[in-house]
C-alpha positions as CSV (number, residue, x, y, z in Angstrom):
1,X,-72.6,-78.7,-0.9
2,X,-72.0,-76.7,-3.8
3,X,-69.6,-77.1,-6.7
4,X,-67.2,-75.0,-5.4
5,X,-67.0,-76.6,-2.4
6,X,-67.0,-79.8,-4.0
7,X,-64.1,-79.0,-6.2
8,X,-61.9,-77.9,-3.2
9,X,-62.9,-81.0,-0.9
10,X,-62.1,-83.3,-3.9
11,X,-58.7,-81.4,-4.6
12,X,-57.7,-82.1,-0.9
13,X,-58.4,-85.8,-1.2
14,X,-56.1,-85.5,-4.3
15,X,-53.4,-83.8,-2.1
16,X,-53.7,-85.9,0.4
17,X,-53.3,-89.5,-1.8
18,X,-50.4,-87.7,-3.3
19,X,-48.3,-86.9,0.2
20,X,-49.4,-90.5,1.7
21,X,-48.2,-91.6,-1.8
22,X,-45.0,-89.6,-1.5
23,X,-44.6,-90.5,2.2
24,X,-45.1,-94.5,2.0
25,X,-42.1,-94.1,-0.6
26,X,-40.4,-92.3,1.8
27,X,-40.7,-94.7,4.5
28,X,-40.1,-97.6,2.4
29,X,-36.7,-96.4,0.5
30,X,-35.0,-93.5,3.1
31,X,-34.4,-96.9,5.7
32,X,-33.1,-99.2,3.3
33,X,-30.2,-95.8,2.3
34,X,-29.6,-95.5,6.1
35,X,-29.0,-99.5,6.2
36,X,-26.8,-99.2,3.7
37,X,-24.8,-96.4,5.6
38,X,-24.6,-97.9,8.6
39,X,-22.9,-101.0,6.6
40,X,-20.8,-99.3,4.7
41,X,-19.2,-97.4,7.9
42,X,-19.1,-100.9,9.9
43,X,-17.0,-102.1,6.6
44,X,-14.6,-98.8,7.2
45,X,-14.6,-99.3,10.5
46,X,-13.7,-102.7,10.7
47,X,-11.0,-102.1,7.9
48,X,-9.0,-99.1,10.3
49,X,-9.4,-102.4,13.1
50,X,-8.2,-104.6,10.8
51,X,-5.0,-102.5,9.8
52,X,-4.2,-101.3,13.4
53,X,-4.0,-105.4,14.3
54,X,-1.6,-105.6,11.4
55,X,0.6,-102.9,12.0
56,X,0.8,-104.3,15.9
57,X,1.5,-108.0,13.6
58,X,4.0,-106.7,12.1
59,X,5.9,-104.8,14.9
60,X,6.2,-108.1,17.2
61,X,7.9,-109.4,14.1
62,X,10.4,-106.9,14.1
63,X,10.6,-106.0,18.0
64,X,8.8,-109.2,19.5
65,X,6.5,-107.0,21.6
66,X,3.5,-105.4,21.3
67,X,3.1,-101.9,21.4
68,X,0.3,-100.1,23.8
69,X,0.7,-96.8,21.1
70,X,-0.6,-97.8,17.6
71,X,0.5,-94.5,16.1
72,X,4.2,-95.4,16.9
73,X,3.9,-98.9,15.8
74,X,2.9,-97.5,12.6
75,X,5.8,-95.0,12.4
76,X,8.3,-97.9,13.1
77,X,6.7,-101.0,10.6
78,X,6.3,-98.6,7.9
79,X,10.3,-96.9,8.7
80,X,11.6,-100.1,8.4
81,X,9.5,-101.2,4.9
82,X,10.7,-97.5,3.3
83,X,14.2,-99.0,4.6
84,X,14.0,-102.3,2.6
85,X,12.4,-100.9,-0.8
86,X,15.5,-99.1,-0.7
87,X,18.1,-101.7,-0.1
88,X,16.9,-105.1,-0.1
89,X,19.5,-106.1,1.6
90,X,18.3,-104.6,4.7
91,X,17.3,-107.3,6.6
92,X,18.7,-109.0,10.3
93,X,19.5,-106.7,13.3
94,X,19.1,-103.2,13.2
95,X,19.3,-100.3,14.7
96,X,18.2,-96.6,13.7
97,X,17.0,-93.4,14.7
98,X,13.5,-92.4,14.7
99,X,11.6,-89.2,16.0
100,X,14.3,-88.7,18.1
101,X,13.9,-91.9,19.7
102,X,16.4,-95.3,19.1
103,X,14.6,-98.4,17.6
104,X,16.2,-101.5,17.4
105,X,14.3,-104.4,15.0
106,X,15.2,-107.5,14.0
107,X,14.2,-108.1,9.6
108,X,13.4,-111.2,8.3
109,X,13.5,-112.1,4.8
110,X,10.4,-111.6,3.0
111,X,9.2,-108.9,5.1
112,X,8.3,-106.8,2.0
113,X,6.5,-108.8,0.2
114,X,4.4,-110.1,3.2
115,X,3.7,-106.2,3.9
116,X,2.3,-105.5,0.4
117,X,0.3,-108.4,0.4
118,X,-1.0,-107.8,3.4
119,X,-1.6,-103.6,3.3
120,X,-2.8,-104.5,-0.6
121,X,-6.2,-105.4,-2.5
122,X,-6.1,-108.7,-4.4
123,X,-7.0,-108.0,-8.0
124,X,-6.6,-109.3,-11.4
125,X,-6.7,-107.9,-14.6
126,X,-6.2,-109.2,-18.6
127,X,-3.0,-108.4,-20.2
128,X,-2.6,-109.4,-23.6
129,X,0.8,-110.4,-25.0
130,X,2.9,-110.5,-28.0
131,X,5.3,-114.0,-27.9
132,X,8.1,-114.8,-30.5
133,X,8.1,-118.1,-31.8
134,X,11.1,-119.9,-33.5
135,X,11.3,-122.5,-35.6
136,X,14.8,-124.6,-34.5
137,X,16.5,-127.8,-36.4
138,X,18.1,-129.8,-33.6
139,X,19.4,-133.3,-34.0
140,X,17.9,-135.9,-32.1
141,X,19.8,-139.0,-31.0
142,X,16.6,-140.8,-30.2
143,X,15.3,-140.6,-33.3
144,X,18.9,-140.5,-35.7
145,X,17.4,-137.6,-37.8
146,X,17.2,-134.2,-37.9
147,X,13.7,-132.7,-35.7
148,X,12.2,-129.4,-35.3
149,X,11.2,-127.6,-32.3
150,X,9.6,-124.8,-31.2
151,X,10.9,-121.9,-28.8
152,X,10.3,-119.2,-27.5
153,X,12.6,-115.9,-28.2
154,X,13.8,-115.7,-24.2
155,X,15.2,-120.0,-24.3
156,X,16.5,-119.4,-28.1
157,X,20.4,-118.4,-26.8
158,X,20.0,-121.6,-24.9
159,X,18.9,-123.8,-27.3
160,X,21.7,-122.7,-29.9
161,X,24.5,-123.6,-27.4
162,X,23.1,-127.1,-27.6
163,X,25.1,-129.5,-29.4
164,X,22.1,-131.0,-31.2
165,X,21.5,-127.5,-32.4
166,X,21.0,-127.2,-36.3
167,X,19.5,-124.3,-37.4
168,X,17.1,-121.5,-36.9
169,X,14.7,-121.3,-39.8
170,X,12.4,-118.4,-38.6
171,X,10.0,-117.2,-35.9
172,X,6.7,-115.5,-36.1
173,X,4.4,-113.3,-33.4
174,X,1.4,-114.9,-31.3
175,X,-0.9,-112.9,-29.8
176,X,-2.0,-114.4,-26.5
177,X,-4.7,-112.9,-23.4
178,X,-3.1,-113.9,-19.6
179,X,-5.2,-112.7,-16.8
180,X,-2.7,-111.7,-14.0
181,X,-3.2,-111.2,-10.4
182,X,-1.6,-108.5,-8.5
183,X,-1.9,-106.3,-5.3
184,X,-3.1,-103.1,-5.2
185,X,-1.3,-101.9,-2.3
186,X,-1.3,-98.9,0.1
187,X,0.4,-97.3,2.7
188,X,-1.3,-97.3,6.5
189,X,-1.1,-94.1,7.7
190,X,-2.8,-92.4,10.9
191,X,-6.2,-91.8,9.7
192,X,-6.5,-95.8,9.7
193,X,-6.4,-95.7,13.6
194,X,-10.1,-93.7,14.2
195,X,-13.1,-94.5,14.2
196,X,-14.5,-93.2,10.9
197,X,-18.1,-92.3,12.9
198,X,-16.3,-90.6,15.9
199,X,-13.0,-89.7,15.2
200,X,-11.7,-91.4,18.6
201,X,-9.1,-93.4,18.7
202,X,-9.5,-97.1,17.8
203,X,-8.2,-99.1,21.3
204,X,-5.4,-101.2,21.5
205,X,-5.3,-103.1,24.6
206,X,-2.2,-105.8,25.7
207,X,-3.3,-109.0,27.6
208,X,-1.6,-111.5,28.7
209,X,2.0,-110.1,30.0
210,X,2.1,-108.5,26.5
211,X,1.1,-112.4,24.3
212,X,-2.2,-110.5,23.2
213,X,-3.2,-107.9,21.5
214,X,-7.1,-106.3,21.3
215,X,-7.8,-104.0,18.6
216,X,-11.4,-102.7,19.4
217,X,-13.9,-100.1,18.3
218,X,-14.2,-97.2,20.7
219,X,-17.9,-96.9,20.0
220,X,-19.8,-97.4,23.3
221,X,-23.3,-98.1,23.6
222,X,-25.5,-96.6,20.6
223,X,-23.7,-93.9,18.4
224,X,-26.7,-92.3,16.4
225,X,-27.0,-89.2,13.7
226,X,-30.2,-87.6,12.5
227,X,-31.5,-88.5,9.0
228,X,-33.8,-86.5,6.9
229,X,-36.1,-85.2,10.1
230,X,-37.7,-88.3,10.8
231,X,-35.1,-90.5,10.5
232,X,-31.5,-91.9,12.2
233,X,-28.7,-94.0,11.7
234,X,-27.3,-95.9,14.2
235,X,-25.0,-98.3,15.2
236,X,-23.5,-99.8,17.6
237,X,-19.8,-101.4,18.7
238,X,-18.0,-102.5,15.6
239,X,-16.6,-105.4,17.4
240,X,-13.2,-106.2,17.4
241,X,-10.0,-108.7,16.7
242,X,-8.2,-110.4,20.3
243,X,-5.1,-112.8,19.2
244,X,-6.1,-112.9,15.8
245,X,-9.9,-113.8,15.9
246,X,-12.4,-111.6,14.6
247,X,-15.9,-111.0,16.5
248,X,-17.9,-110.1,13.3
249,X,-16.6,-113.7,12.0
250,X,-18.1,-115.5,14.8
């Protein structure tokens, strides 16, 4: 074998380490991105099921039934929650008109804040805030003297209609870090009752002379995609909730 020749065959071995190289990182990386994927659209998935069992929660509340068509569910829960943010006082029997259709409901108190909570993210965040101390003279019986105190600028109108009350010799700013927790919260709309994989409609089936509801993936058998040639991601059924117990809990 000449030099040439031996250039060339050692060249190829060259190539060759460098696609098995490339192709072992391939094999090792490209399934752990699909795994990934296939997580992160059993997380959406089970969200939309999630949401479409709380908008049928919700609608018993306010009609005592179920109801067979999520869609319209939706259309009367969130009705009725636009109708108390605008008058709080919106509550008991109603009755209204919707898509051309009559809808009669029955509010309880607190159903805002229970939908915002629910349809909402739990967060928290760090505010920092300025308080306005003052300095008060009251006299105290206990002690048969003259004391000081400290309050805030919000109990100061209250303190001074005391009839210990003295004087106010001054305030002064604090600056103080709270964390607070709060909902982020959202509106359901109709994209939350698909599948995010197959765009069918997530099923909502009444049991029980219309006592249960199941919200379940419409994802039957294996649903698979193609992934970079060699590659696929699949998944199955994304379970689903039946009188208020999740499958992917158990």
């Amino acid at each position: 074998m000449d030099t040439v020749e031996r250039k060339k065959y050692s060249d190829l071995i060259e190539l060759g380490i460098v696609f098995a190289f490339l192709f072992m990182i391939i094999t090792i990386y490209v399934p752990s991105m699909i795994w990934v994927e296939e997580e992160e659209a059993a997380e959406s998935a089970r969200f939309n099921i999630q949401t479409v069992h709380d908008i049928e929660y919700f609608y018993r509340i306010l009609t005592d039934d179920y109801e067979p068509d999520g869609l319209w569910a939706l259309n009367v829960v969130n009705a009725v929650r636009d109708s108390v943010l605008a008058d709080s006082t919106y509550l008991g029997e109603r009755n209204f008109e919707l898509i051309g259709e009559n809808v009669s409901v029955n509010i309880p108190e607190g159903f805002d804040v229970e939908y915002d909570t629910t349809f909402g993210f739990l967060k928290t965040r760090r505010d920092t805030l300025i308080d306005t101390i003052h300095t008060v003279v009251l006299y105290s019986e206990e002690l048969s003297r003259n004391d000081t105190s400290f309050v805030t600028k919000n109990d100061l109108s209250l303190v001074m209609i005391e009839e210990g009350f003295v004087s106010d010799l001054g305030f002064e700013t604090k600056q103080r870090s709270e964390v607070v927790s709060y909902y982020d919260s959202y509106i359901p709309d109709s994209s939350n009752f698909y599948c995010p994989l197959t765009n069918e409609k997530i099923v909502v089936n009444i049991k029980d002379d219309g006592d249960i509801v199941r919200i379940s993936s419409p994802i039957e058998g294996i649903y698979s995609e193609g992934r970079y040639l060699l590659f696929s991601f699949k998944t199955r059924n994304h379970g689903y909730i039946e009188d208020g117990s999740r499958s992917w809990d158990q």
